[in-house]
C-alpha positions, 0 to 999 in steps of 0.5 A: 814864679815863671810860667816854666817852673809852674808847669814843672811843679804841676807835672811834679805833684801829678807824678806823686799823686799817680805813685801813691795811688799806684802805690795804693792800688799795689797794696789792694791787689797784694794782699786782697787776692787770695790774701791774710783772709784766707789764714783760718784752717776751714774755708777759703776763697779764690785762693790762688787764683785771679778769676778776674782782670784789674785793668789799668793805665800807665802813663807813656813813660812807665813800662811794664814788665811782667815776669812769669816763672815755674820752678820745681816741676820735677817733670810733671808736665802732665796733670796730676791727679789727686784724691779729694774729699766728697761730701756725696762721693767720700774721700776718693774723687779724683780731681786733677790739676797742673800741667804744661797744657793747661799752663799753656792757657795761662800763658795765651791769656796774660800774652794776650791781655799784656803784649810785649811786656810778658817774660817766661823763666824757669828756675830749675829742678823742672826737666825730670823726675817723672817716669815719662821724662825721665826715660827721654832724659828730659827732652819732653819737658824741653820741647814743650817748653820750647813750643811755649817759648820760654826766654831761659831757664836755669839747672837744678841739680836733679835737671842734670841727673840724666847727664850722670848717665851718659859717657860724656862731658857736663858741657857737651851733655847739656849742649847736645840737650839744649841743641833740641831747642831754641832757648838757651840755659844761662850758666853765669857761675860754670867756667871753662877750666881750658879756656879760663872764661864762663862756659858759653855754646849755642844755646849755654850762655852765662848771660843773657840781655833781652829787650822786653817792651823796651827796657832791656832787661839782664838775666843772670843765671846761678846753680848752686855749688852744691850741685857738684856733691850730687853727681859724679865727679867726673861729670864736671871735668874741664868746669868750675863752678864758682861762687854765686856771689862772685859770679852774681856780682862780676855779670851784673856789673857786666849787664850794667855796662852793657845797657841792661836797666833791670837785672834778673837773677834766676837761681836755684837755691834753697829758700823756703818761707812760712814754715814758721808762720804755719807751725805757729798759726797751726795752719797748712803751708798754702794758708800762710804768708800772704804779706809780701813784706813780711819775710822773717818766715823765710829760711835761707842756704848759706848761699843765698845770704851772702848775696843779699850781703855783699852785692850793691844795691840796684845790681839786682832788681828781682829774683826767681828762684827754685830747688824747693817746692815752697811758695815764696812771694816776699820782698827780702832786703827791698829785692822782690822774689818769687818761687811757686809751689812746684810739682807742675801745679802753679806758676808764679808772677811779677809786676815791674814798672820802669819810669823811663825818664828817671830811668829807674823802677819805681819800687813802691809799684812792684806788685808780687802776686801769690803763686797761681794754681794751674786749675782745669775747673774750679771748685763752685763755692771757693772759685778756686782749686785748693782741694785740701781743705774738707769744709769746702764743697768739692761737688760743684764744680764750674769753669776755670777762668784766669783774668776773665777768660776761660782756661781751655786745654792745648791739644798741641801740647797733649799731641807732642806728647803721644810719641812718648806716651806711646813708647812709655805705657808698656812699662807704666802698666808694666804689674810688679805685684797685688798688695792686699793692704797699702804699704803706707809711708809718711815723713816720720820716723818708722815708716813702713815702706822706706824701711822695708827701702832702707833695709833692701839697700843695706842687704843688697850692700852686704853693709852693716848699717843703712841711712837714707834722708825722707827726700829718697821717698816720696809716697807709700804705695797704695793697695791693689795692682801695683804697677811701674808707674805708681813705684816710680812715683814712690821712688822717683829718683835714679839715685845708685847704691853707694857703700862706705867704709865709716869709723861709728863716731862718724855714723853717731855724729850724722845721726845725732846732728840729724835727729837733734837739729830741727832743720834736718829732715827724717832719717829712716835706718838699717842694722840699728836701733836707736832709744832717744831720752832727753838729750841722750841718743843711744844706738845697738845694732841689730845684734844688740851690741853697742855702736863702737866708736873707733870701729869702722862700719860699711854705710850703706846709702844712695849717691844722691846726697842732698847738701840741704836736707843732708849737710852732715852726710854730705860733708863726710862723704865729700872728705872720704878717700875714694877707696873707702867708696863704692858705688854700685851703679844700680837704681836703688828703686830696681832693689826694691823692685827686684825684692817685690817681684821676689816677694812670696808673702808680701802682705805678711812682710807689711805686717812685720813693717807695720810693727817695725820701730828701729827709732823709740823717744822714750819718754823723759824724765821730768814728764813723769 
């Protein structure tokens, strides 16, 4: 054999030998860090964290891209503080985590440790949702993101609720907004109705390509069409949002045309995975699907399954997604995707090896890691800050580090902060009332405190019924000084009163479908009493009247229909005539303000919600 093909089949077999331990070493960091280990309802340890570093060398030809992604921070861009257990102190130590200045440590740590090579992304739902960042209309969540150089984001449909405020136009909103910034939102799937092309501004691109350590790399970004049902219509005069899998495939092939050698898809979508898993396992969410290979758990909208359907193989390389707050660290259909848990308390990561001279990514080297909590300080015995689980001693505590370096806060960051702090503390520790004992909520049926919601929303719409859907509540409120804030967080959306005029088989169909479908979320109700018994649901009135089909009834609910958790309700309402629709352009957290500051006997009206059952599962037949 010649002296040339003998060096070739050299360099081959030495190109196979790194691949399978490449290969190898994936496989012990996937599932060794924080890992199936973990799966048991006491201990844990270093549960998403990465104290320490796995350093490696690549060979000259293999580039590497790290992509590092929040989604679903709900403007929680400062730390949130939680109320863990004590063994000295009991189960009201506070103990605090998340937020963009502690994040900011992460960042400089993997910029540092992997330079060149780090892309930031955010997948949606991450502008607002607190009482700090909505009273700006987001603004601070985007001028730290800027500071923290973001490459682009994607919107969630509660990233454009401020807009539904404003007098104005979905694109000069947006484009006023992302003027603040120097990063842009990538828009793929809206088009510009006059101009008959994708929607394109400074800062508003329906793509981008970026060179990232050599390797350029496309980023497609897609809202969901549902996000037109969650706000006014007039909002979204002069756009279209297209179809995802049209937009995905037509831009992807664009990337491909122009130079782009790994596509990214940013969307925010609905996928949740473990659920399954932690129902069978009977195990909390967080200790669950830790095998990136196993995605059987993972529940996915109509939406997203038509892409993994219909777009040709290597059009996209990886995807991040948002618009639930569910870890989602899995391959689907050989496609990497990754989405943290939200809330502003981790972040999620990505390893893609490039061969530049086959020019393709070697897949078998893709390396998903599990969500990374943003930890101020670690919990000594578990190396980690996962403080749910009470057989841990919380006592102890020791420095956080990530890839063996100490996570220090960026006062830069708290610092951009003070201007709105200052101007949002008056009506944070603005007192609404004392409450003598909590007005506790849970995701059940019954709930105390989003009945008493439900029941001010129907009284104030003069309506016959009331229905809303769990996602309206988010917390109860908790015993002694109730101020602003702590409703805000209970209450956290700026959702209006919205009243419709309904026939009651209507109203029986939404209930049935989302009491008899497990994939529906928790109803709370008004003006009803509903007796469920087998397969058999009956509702009265308050009056004790049966519901009557071909009468037509007055709804009252918020304008914040969710077409995931509340498909039903969204469906009738985007069919029904305009002038059976009234919205009152009212916040439905200002009702239930109004009704506490109004409240002469607030304890004995707890009493009375403590006790309240409009829901009853009578006991069946055959357990008799």
């Amino acid at each position: 054999m010649p002296i040339k093909n003998l060096e070739k089949l050299k360099i081959f077999k030495m190109k196979i030998i790194y691949q399978v331990l490449a290969f190898s070493l994936c496989l012990s960091c996937t599932f060794k860090q924080g890992g199936e280990e973990n799966e048991k309802p006491s201990g844990h340890y270093r549960l998403y964290t990465q104290p320490y570093a796995i350093e490696e060398s690549l060979p000259e030809e293999v580039k590497r891209i790290i992509i590092v992604s929040t989604n679903d921070f709900n403007g929680n861009i400062t730390p949130t503080t939680h109320l863990h257990y004590s063994q000295n102190f009991g189960g009201n130590t506070p103990y605090q985590l998340g937020g963009l200045a502690y994040f900011s440590s992460y960042l400089k740590i993997l910029r540092s440790k992997y330079s060149g090579e780090v892309m930031l992304l955010d997948a949606g739902n991450s502008l607002q949702g607190t009482l700090l960042t909505n009273l700006f209309h987001g603004s601070p969540t985007l001028k730290i993101f800027d500071y923290l150089d973001y490459d682009a984001i994607v919107l969630g449909p509660n990233d454009l609720i401020f807009a539904d405020q404003l007098e104005d136009s979905f694109q000069n909103n947006i484009q006023n907004k992302m003027n603040e910034v120097s990063f842009p939102v990538i828009a793929s799937n809206f088009y510009d109705i006059a101009k008959g092309q994708p929607v394109s501004s400074k800062n508003m691109l329906p793509y981008l390509l970026k060179e990232v350590n050599g390797i350029k790399v496309g980023i497609i970004g897609i809202t969901s069409q549902s996000v037109i049902s969650k706000h006014k219509k007039e909002l979204f005069t002069g756009v279209y949002v297209e179809s995802a899998k049209k937009s995905i495939f037509e831009t992807a092939a664009l990337l491909k045309n122009k130079g782009a050698q790994i596509n990214l898809l940013l969307m925010s979508t609905d996928i949740r995975c473990g659920d399954k898993a932690a129902l069978e396992k009977k195990l909390p969410l967080e200790k669950v699907n830790f095998n990136p290979q196993i995605a059987e758990s993972c529940q996915f909208s109509e939406e997203f399954k038509e892409i993994f359907g219909d777009i040709p193989k290597n059009y996209i390389h990886a995807i991040i997604t948002g618009g639930q707050e569910s870890k989602v660290a899995n391959f689907i259909n050989k496609v990497p995707v990754i989405q943290s848990f939200g809330g502003g308390e981790s972040f999620s990561r990505l390893e893609l090896y490039y061969d530049t001279v086959e020019e393709k990514i070697i897949s078998e080297k893709t390396l998903i890691h599990q969500p990374t909590m943003i930890c101020h300080s670690f919990f000594e015995s578990s190396q980690d800050c996962y403080w749910k689980d009470k057989s841990i001693n919380h006592d102890q505590l020791t420095a956080a580090q990530f890839l063996g370096v100490p996570i220090e806060e960026d006062s830069i960051v708290n610092k951009m902060l003070e201007p709105y702090d200052l101007k949002v503390k008056k009506l944070a520790q603005k007192k609404i009332i004392n409450l003598k004992e909590s007005f506790e909520h849970k995701n059940e049926y019954n709930s105390p405190f989003a009945t008493f919601v439900i029941d001010n929303i129907t009284k104030k719409l003069n309506a016959d019924i009331g229905l809303i859907y769990e996602n309206s509540v988010r917390e109860g409120l908790k015993q002694g000084s109730l101020t602003y804030s702590e409703l805000f967080k209970a209450l956290p959306f700026n959702s209006s009163l919205l009243s419709i005029k309904m026939k009651g088989k209507k109203i029986r169909d939404i209930i049935t479908k989302s009491l008899k479908d497990s994939s529906q979320k928790t109803i709370y109700v008004s003006g009803i009493n509903i007796f469920i018994k087998d397969d058999k649901i009956s509702i009265f009135l308050d009056d004790g009247s049966i519901l009557q089909d071909n009468k037509e009834y007055i709804l009252a609910t918020v304008d914040f229909i969710d077409s995931y958790i509340e498909p039903e309700l969204n469906q009738v309402i985007n069919k029904i005539h305009s002038n059976k629709r009234k919205s009152l352009k009212m916040n439905y957290r200002d009702i239930v303000l109004e009704s506490l500051s109004k409240a002469t006997e607030i304890d004995s009206t707890i009493k009375k919600y403590n006790l309240t059952k409009r829901i009853t599962v009578e006991e069946s037949s055959t357990d008799r």
